[in-house]
C-alpha positions in Angstrom: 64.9 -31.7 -12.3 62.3 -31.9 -15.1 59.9 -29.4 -16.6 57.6 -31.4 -14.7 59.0 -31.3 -11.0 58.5 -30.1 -8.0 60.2 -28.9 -4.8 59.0 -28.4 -1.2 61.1 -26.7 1.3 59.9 -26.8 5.1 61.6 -26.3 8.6 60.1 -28.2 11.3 60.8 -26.9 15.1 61.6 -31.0 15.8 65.3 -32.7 16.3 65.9 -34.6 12.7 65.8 -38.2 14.5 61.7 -37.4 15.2 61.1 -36.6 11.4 63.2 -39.8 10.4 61.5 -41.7 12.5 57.6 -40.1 11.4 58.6 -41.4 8.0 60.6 -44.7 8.7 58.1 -46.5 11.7 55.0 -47.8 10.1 52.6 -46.7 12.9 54.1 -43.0 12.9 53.8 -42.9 9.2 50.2 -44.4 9.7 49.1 -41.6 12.0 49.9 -38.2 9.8 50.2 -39.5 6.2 46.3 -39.9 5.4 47.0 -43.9 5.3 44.5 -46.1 6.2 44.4 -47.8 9.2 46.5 -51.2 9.5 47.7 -50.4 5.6 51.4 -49.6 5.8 54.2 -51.8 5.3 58.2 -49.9 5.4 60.7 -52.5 4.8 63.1 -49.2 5.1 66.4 -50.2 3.5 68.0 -50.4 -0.1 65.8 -53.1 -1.7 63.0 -53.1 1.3 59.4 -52.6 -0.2 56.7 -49.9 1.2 53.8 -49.7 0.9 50.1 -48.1 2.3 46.5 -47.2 1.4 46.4 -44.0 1.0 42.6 -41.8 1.7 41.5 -38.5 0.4 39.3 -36.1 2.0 36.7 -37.4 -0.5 37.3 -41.1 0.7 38.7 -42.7 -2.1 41.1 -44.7 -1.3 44.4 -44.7 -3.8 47.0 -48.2 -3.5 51.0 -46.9 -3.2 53.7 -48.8 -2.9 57.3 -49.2 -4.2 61.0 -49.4 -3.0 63.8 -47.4 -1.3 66.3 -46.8 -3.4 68.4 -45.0 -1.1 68.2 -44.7 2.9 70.8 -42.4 4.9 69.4 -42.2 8.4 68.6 -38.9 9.7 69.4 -37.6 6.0 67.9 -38.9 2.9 65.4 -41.3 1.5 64.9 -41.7 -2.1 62.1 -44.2 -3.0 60.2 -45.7 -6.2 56.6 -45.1 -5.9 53.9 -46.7 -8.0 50.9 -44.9 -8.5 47.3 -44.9 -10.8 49.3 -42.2 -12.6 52.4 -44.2 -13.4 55.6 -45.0 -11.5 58.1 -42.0 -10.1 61.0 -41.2 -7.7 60.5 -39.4 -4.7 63.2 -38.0 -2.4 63.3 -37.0 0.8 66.4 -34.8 1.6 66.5 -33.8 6.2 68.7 -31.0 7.1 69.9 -31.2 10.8 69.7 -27.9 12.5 69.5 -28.6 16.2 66.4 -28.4 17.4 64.8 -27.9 14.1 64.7 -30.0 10.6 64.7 -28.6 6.9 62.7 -31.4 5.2 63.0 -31.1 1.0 60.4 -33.2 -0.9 60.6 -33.2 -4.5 59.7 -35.4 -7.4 59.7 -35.8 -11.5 56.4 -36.5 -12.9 55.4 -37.3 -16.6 53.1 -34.4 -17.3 52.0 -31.2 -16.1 48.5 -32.7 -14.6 51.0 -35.4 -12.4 53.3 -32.8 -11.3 49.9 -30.5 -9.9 48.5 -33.8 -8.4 51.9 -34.5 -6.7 52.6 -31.1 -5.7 49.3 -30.9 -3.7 49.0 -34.3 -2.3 52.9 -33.5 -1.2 51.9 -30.6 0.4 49.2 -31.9 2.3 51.6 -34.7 3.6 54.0 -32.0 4.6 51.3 -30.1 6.3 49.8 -33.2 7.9 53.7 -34.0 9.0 54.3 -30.6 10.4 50.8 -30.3 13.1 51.8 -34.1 14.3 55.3 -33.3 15.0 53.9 -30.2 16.6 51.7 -32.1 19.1 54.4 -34.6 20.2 57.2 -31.8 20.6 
């Protein structure tokens, strides 16, 4: 990891298939990432394409998109995303442990400003992630 990185650690009381499947079915992804409506696209393989309007709580709308670089179901995504900021790898690392999930986001960014941007907009996705997993548990 960079100076500029980040890393989020989180345990989720869900199985590891309902995370993987909240970030790998376009219409579960839809409902807890802040996407807009009818905006995301997963192609979830090596190679596929993503991608999905994203809206802050301001209501500006931010274009993403990119491709998975690595998919190992129930364990690991690792995808390019393209952003106003620049282009960067996220990964998304799932820990099996039964009836709960350790979910590890992290991600390299350019600068310290990207990296604080990130880190905060990852957060909020992991919060966001956490209450609708909760409410279909």
């Amino acid at each position: 990891m960079s100076d500029f990185s980040y890393r989020l650690t989180r345990t989720i009381d869900v199985p590891v298939d309902a995370v993987w499947q909240a970030w790998t079915i376009a219409d579960q992804y839809e409902q807890w990432s802040y996407a807009a409506p009818g905006s995301v696209s997963l192609d979830v393989r090596p190679g596929g394409a993503w991608s999905a309007t994203m809206v802050d709580p301001e209501g500006n709308r931010v274009e993403l998109g990119g491709s998975y670089l690595e998919v190992e179901q129930n364990r690991r995504l690792v995808l390019s995303m393209k952003t106003p900021m620049g282009e960067t790898e996220m990964e998304l690392d799932l820990t099996d442990k039964g009836q709960s999930t350790e979910v590890v986001l992290s991600q390299n960014c350019g600068s310290a400003e990207e990296r604080d941007m990130a880190e905060q907009g990852s957060t909020m996705l992991l919060d966001s992630l956490t209450a609708f997993l909760a409410g279909r548990a």
